[in-house]
VMD Tcl script that draws the C-alpha trace (Angstrom):
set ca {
  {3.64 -28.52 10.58}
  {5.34 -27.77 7.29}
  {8.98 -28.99 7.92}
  {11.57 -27.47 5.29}
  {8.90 -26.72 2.77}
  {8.18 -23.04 1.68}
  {4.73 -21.50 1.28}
  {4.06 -18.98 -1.83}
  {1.73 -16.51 -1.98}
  {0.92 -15.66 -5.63}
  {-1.99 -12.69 -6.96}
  {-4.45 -11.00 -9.08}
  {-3.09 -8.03 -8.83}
  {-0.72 -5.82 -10.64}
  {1.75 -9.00 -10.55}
  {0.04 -12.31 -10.14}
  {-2.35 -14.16 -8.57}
  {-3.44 -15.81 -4.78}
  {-4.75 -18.58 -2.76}
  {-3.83 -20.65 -0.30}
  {-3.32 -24.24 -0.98}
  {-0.66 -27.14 -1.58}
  {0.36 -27.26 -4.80}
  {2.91 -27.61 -7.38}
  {2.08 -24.49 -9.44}
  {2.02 -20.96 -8.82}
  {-1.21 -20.39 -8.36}
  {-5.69 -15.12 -7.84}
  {-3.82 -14.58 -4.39}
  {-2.60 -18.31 -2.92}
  {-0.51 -19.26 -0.73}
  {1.28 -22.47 -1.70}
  {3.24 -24.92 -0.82}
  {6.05 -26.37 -3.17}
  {7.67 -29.75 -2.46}
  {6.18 -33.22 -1.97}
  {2.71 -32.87 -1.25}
  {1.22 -33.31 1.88}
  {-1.86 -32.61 3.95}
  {-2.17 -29.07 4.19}
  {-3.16 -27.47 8.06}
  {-2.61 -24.10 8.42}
  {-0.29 -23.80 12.00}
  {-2.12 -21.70 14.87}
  {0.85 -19.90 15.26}
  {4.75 -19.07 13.64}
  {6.46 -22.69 13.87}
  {10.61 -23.03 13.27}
  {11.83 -25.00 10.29}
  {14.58 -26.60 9.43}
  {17.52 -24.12 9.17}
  {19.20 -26.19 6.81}
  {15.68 -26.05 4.62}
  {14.71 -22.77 4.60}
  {14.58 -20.99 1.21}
  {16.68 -17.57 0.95}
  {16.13 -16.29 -2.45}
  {18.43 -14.04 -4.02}
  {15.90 -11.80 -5.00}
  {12.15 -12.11 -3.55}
  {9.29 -11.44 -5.62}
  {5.44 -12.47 -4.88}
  {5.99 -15.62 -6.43}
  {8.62 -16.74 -4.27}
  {7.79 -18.59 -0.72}
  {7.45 -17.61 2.61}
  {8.89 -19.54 5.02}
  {5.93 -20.98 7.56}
  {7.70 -19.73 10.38}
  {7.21 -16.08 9.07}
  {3.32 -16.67 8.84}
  {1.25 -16.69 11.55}
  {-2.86 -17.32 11.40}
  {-4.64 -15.28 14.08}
  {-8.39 -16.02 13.17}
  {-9.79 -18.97 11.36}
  {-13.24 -19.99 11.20}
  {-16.38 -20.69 8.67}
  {-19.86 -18.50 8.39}
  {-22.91 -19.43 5.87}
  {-21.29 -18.20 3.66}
  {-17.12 -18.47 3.65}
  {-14.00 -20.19 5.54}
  {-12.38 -17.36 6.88}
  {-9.02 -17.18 8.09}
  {-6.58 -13.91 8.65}
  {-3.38 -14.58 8.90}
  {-0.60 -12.06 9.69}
  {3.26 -12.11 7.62}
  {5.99 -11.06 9.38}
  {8.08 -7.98 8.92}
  {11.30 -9.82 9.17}
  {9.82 -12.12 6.15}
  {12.23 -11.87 2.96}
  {9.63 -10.88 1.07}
  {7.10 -8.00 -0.64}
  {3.94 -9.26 1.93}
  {6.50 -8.55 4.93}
  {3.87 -6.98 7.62}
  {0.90 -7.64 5.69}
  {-2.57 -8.94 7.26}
  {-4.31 -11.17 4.83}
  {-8.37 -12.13 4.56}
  {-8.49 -15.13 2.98}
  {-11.82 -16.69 2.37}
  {-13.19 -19.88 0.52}
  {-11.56 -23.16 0.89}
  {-8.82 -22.50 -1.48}
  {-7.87 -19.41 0.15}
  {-8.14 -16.48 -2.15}
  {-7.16 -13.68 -0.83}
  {-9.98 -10.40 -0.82}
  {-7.99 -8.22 0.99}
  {-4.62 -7.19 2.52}
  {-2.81 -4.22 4.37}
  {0.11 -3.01 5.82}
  {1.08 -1.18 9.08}
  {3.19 1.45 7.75}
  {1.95 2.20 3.89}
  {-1.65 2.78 2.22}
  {-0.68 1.23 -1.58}
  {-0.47 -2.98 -1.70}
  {1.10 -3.22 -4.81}
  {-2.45 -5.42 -5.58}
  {-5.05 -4.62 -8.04}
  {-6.47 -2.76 -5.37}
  {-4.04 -0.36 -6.38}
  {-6.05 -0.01 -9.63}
  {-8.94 -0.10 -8.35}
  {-7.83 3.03 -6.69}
  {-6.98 4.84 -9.99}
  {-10.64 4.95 -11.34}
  {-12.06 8.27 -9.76}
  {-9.95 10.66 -11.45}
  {-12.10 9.55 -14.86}
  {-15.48 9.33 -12.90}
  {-18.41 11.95 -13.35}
  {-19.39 13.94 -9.51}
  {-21.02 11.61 -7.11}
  {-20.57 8.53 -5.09}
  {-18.82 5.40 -5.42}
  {-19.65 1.64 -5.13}
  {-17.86 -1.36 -3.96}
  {-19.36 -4.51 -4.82}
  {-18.08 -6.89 -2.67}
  {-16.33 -5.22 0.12}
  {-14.41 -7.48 2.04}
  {-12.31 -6.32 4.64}
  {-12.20 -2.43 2.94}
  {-8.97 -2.72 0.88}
  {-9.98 -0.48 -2.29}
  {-11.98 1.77 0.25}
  {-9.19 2.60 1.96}
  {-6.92 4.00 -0.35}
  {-9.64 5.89 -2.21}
  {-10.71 7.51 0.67}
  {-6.94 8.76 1.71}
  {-6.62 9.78 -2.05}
  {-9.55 11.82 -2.94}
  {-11.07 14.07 0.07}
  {-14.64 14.32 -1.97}
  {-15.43 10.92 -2.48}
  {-18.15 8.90 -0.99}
  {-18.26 5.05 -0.70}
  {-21.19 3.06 -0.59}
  {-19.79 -0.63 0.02}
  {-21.94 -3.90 0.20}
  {-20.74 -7.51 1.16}
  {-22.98 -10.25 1.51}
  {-21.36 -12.15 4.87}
  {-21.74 -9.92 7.91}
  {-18.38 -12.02 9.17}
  {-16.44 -10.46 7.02}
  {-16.94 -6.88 7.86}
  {-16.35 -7.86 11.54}
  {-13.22 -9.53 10.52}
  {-12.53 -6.29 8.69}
  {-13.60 -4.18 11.81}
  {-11.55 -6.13 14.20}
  {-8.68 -6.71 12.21}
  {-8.07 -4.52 9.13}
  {-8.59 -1.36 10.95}
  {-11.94 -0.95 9.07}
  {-13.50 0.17 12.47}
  {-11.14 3.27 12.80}
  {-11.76 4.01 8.98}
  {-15.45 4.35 9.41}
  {-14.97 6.45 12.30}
  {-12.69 8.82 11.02}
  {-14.93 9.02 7.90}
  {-18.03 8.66 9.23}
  {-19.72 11.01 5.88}
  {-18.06 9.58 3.26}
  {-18.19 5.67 4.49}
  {-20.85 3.68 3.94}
  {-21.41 0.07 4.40}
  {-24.23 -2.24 4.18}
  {-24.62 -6.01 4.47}
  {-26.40 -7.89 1.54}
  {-26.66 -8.54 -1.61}
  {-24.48 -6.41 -4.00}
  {-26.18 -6.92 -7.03}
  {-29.37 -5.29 -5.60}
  {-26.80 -2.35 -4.66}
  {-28.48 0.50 -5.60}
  {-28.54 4.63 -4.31}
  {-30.44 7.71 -5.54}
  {-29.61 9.15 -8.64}
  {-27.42 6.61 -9.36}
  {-23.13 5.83 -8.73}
  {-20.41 7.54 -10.38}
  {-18.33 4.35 -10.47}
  {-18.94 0.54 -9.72}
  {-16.14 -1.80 -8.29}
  {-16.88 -5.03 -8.65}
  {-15.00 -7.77 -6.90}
  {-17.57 -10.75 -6.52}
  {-16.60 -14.23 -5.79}
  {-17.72 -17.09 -4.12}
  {-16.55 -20.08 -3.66}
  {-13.17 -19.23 -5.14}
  {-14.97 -18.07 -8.28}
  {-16.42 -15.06 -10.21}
  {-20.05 -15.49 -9.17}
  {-21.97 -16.65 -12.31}
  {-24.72 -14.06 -12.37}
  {-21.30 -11.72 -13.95}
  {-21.87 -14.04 -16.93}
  {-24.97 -13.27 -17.80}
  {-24.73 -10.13 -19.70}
  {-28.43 -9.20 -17.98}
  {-26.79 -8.31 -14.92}
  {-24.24 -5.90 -16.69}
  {-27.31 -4.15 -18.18}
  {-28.56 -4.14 -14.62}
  {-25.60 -2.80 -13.50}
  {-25.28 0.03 -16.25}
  {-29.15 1.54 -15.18}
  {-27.47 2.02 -11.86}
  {-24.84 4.25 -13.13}
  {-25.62 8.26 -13.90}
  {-24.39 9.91 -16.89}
  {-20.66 9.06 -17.70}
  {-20.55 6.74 -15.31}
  {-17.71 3.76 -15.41}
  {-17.61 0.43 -13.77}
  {-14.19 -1.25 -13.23}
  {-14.34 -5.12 -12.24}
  {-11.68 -7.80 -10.82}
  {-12.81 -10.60 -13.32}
  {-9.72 -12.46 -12.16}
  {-8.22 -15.37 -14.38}
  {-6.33 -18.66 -14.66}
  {-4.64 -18.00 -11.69}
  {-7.97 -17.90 -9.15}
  {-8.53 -21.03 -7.97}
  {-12.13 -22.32 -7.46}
  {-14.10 -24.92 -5.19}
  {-15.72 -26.44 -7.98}
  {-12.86 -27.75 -10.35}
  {-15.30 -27.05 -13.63}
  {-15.17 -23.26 -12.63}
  {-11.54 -22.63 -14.50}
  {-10.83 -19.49 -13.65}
  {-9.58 -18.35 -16.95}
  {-12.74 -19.70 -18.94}
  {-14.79 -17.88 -16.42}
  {-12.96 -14.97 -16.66}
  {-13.44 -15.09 -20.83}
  {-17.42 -16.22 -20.12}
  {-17.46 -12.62 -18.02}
  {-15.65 -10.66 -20.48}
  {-17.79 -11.83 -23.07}
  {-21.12 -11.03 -21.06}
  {-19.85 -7.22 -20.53}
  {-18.84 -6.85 -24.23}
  {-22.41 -7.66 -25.08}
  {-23.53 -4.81 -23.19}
  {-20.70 -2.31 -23.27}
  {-19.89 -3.32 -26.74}
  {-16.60 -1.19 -27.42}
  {-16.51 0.59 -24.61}
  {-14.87 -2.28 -22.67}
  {-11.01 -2.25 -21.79}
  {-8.79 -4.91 -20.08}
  {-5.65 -4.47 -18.02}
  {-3.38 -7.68 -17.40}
  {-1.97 -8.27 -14.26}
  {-0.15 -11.45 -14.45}
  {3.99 -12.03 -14.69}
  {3.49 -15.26 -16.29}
  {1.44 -16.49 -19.51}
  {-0.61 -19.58 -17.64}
  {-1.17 -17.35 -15.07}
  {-3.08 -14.48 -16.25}
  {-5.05 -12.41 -13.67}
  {-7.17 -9.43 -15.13}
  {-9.18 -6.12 -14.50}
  {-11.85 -4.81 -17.08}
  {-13.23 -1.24 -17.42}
  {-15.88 -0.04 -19.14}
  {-16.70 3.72 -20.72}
  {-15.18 5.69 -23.66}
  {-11.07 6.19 -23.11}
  {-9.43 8.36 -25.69}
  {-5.88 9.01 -25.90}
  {-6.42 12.93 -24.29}
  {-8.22 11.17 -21.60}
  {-5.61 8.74 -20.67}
  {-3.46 12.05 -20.61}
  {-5.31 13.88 -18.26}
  {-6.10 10.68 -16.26}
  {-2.00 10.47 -15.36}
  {-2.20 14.21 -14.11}
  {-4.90 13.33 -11.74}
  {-3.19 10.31 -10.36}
  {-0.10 10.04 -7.75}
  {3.32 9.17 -9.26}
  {2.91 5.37 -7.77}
  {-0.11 4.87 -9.83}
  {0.29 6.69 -13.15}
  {1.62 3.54 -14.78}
  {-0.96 1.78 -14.71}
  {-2.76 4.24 -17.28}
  {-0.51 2.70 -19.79}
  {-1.81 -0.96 -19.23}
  {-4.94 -0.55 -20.40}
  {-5.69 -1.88 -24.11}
  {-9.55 -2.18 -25.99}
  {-10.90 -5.67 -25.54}
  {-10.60 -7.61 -28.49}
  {-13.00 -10.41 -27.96}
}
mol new
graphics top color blue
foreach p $ca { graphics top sphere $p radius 0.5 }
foreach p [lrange $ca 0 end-1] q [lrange $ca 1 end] { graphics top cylinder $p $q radius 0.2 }
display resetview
């Protein structure tokens, strides 16, 4: 029981990071508690704290707590391969994850994937994952690294062609997603343009090649290290076909890892490196994070002139044309 503390859920995405886990910084996605620390157990269910406690910001932003008693953890429990826990905010929650379900996974708790009852956009860098089509040749997409079907989602509500071919490694988390996340419904409702397959995502591979990559692989609270070794980027690029992009979460200081050596900000730059070795200057980097130590990022690859960045905001909905103008060359 957290008694007149406040949780905080922080992000990767288009404005910070997450995980969940006591601490006294703002942590990838987290969920965090602020105060004198203590021994962290996530509650089985909402619990009431102090009145007198209880933090009402002014003015809430992903950063700012959640009071415990507006969290409530409906499934916990580890595979092989992850600690898995889904916990659900509530609506009444003075904040922007009001009626979200989380997946978190991984002992610090990233979170890999999130939805709301009522709207399809998270305000997540699932959002931009969701803007890469538009500047994709014909054919199918991939999703490395599935997780509960966040990215596939949205893409599939936005663009009527497209086909997804996801893969994700723990067979756990797709029934999490299935059960949970609505991910059941989705592949019934699209049962031609969903695809999803349980192994290994680097070996991810379809005829004639994908259109577009997403990568989002991490394990143990970390980028997995085969995405610094510029071989698998070259791997990766033979899977595309002809004008072909790929467009990764390579995360930042604010993911927080297992393994204390894997900083996620070195990793990040050890990952960034590894693609600019194969993609050379055709590799582009879009900053999520509201604060300077806390730096959560997305990379692109593939030619982007200024006309195409133009005809990239036509193709998009008005809630994700800005993010066009994030994007900048990486600089090494």
């Amino acid at each position: 029981m957290l008694q007149g503390q406040r949780l905080v859920i922080s992000h990767p995405f288009p404005l910070t990071c997450h995980t969940f886990k006591p601490s006294h910084s703002l942590p990838h996605f987290s969920l965090k508690i602020l105060g004198k620390p203590k021994p962290f157990h996530l509650p089985l269910a909402s619990h009431k704290s102090d009145q007198a406690h209880r933090y009402k910001p002014q003015t809430t932003t992903q950063d700012d707590g959640i009071p415990t008693a507006d969290v409530k953890i409906i499934a916990k429990f580890k595979t092989r391969h992850n600690y898995i826990r889904v916990l659900q905010v509530s609506r009444k929650a003075d904040h922007p994850f009001a009626g979200s379900r989380l997946l978190l996974l991984d002992s610090p708790g990233n979170i890999h994937s999130i939805s709301f009852l009522f709207k399809s956009l998270t305000n997540t860098y699932f959002d931009v994952f969701a803007t890469l089509p538009p500047i994709l040749p014909p054919g199918p997409v991939g999703i490395l690294g599935f997780g509960a079907g966040s990215a596939a989602r949205l893409m599939l509500e936005l663009y009527p062609e497209l086909r997804i071919h996801g893969w994700e490694l723990d067979p756990s988390v797709v029934a999490v997603g299935r059960e949970y996340f609505g991910l059941e419904k989705l592949e019934k409702q699209y049962p031609d343009r969903l695809y999803i397959y349980i192994g290994n995502a680097l070996k991810a591979s379809i005829r004639n090649g994908f259109a577009g990559i997403l990568v989002d692989l991490f394990s143990k609270g970390s980028l997995i290290p085969e995405l610094q070794d510029p071989t698998t980027w070259q791997k990766l690029r033979k899977s595309l076909r002809k004008g072909g992009r790929i467009m990764v979460n390579v995360g930042g200081s604010c993911v927080e890892a297992e393994d204390g050596r894997r900083n996620g900000k070195m990793v990040m730059e050890e990952t960034l490196k590894a693609m600019h070795r194969v993609f050379g200057d055709e590799l582009f980097i879009l900053n999520l994070g509201n604060r300077k130590d806390e730096d959560s990022s997305i990379a692109l690859t593939g030619k982007l002139a200024v006309s195409d960045l133009d005809a990239w905001k036509k193709a998009l909905p008005r809630s994700l044309k800005g993010y066009v103008d994030m994007w900048s060359a990486y600089q090494g």
